[in-house]
C-alpha positions as CSV (number, residue, x, y, z in Angstrom):
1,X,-19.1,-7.1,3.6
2,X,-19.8,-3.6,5.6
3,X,-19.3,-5.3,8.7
4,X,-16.2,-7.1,7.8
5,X,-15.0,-3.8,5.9
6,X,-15.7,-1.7,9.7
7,X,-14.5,-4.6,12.0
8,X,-12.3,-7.0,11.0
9,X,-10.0,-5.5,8.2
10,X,-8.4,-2.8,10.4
11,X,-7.6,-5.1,13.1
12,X,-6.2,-7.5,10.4
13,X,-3.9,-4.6,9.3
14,X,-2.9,-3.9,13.0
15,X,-2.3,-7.8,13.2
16,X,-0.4,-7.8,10.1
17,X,1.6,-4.7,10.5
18,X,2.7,-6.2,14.6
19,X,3.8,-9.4,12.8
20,X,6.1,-7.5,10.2
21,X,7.7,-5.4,12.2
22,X,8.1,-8.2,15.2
23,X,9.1,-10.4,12.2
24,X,12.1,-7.7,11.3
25,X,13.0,-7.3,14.4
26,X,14.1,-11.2,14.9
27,X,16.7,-11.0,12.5
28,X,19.7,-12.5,13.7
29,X,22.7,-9.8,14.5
30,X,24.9,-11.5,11.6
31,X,21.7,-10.8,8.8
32,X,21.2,-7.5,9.6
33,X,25.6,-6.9,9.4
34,X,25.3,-8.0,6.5
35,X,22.6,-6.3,5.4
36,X,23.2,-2.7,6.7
37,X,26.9,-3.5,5.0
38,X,25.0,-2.8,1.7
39,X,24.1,0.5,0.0
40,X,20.2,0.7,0.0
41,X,19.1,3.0,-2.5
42,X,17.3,6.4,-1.8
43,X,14.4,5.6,-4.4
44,X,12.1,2.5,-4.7
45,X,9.1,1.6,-7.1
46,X,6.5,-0.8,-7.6
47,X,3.6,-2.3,-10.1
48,X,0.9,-3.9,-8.4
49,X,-2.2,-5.6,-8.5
50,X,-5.3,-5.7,-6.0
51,X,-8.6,-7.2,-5.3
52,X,-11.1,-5.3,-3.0
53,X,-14.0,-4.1,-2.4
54,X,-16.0,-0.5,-2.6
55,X,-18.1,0.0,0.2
56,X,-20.7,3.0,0.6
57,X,-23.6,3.6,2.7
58,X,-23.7,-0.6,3.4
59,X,-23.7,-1.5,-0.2
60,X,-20.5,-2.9,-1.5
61,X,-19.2,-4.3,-5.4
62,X,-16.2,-6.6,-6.1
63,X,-12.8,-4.4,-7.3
64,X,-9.5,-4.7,-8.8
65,X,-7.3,-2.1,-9.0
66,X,-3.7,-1.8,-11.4
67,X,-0.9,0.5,-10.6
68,X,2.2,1.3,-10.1
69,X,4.4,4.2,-8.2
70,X,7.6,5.2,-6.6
71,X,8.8,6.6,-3.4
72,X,11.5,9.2,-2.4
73,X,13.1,8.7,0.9
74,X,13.3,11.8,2.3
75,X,15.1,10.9,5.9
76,X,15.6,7.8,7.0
77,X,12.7,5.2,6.6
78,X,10.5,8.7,6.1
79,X,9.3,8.7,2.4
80,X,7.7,11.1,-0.3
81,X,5.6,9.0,-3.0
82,X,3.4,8.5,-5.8
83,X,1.6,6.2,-7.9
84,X,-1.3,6.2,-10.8
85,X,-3.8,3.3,-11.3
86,X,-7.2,2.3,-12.3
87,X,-9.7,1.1,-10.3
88,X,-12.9,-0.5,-11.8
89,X,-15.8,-3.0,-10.6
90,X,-15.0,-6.9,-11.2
91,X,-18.2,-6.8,-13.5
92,X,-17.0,-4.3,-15.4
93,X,-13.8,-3.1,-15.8
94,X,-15.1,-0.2,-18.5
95,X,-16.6,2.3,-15.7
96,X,-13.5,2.2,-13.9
97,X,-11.9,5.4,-12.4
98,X,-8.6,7.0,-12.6
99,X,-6.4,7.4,-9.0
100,X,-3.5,9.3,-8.4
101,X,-2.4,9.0,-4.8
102,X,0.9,11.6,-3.3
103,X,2.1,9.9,0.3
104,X,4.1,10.1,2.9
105,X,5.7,6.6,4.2
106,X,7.7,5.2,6.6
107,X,9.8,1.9,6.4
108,X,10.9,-0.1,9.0
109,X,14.1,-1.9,9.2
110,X,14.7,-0.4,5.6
111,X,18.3,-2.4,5.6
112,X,16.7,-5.9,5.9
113,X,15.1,-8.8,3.6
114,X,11.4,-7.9,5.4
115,X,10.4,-4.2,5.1
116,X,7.1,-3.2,6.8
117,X,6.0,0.0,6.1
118,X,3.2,2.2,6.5
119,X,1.8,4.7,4.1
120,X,-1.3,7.6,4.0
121,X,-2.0,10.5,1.9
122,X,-4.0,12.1,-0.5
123,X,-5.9,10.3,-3.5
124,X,-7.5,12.2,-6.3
125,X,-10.0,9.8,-8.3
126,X,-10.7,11.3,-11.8
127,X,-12.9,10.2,-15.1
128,X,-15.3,12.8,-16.5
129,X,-14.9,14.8,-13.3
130,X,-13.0,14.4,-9.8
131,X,-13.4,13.6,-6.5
132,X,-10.8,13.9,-3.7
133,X,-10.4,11.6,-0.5
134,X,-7.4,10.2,1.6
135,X,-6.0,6.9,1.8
136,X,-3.8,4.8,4.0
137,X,-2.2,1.4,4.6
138,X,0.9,-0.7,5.4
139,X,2.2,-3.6,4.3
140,X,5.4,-5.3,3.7
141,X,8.3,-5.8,0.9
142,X,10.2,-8.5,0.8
143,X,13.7,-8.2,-1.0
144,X,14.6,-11.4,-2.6
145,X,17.4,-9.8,-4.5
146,X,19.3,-6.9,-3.8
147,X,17.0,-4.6,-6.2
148,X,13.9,-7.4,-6.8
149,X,11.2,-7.7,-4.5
150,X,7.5,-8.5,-3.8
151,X,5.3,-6.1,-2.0
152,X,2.3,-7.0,-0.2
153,X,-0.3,-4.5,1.4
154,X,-3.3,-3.7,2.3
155,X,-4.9,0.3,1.8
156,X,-8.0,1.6,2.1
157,X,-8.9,4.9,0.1
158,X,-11.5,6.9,2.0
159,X,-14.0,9.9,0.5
160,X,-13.7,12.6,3.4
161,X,-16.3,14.4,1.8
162,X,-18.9,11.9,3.7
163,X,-16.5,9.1,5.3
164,X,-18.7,6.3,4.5
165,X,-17.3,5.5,1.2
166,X,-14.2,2.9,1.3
167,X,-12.4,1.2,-1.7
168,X,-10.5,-1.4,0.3
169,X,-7.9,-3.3,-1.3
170,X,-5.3,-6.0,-1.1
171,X,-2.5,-5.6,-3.0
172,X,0.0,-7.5,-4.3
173,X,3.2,-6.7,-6.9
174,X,6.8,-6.0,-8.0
175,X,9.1,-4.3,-5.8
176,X,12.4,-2.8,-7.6
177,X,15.3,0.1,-6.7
């Protein structure tokens, strides 16, 4: 899993991301008319759900991960955000930690269906003590209805303190403004 977790998942995000925003960018002139026609909303929020892994010093464990958050936009796609969870071992969800993430964002295309975005920040893990580290990521919304949508993404939270700790996930979940 180390190797996958070094190698492969970053260029799947870059792959992933490319698509998106290519993907946004093929929208016919009439869809995005029609779409910039309507008033986007200046706040967003989500619930999600994810299924990673932790990685540290070549050892890795199974996660999940529960959360939700909200974004600001600030300017823009340009976004100000925040969003609480828990992240615990598939074995055992009982030795999980708290995480509380504040980002910065920016959305793509925000007046479309698709919505890529990208996202990074800081992320404070907390349960009888705390532990700092960054995290970043990008992904994509899709809006089904005008204020409904999914969210898909991938983010990776990083310990700076020694840089080989990672607690990759991919996340799915609810999209609403």
């Amino acid at each position: 899993m180390n190797i996958i977790a070094r190698r492969i998942a970053p260029a799947f995000v870059l792959s992933l991301l490319i698509g998106f925003v290519n993907g946004a960018r093929a929208q016919s002139a009439s869809d995005v008319t029609q779409e910039s026609t309507k008033a986007v909303s200046q706040a967003q929020g989500y619930a999600f759900y994810s299924i990673g892994a932790l990685t540290c010093d070549g050892d890795s464990v199974a996660t999940m991960h529960v959360g939700g958050g909200g974004e600001l936009f600030a300017y823009r796609g340009f976004g100000l955000g925040g969003e609480l969870g828990y992240l615990a071992p598939h074995q055992d969800w009982a030795v999980g930690v708290g995480v509380l993430s504040l980002d910065g964002s920016y959305h793509f295309a925000r007046h479309g269906k698709w919505v890529p975005f990208v996202t990074g920040g800081y992320t404070l893990g907390f349960r009888s003590g705390y532990a700092g580290a960054i995290n970043y990521g990008g992904g994509v919304q899709y809006w089904f209805k005008p204020k409904q949508g999914i969210r898909v993404e991938f983010r990776d939270i990083m310990d700076y303190s020694c840089g080989q700790c990672h607690a990759l996930g991919l996340r799915i979940g609810y999209a609403f403004r």
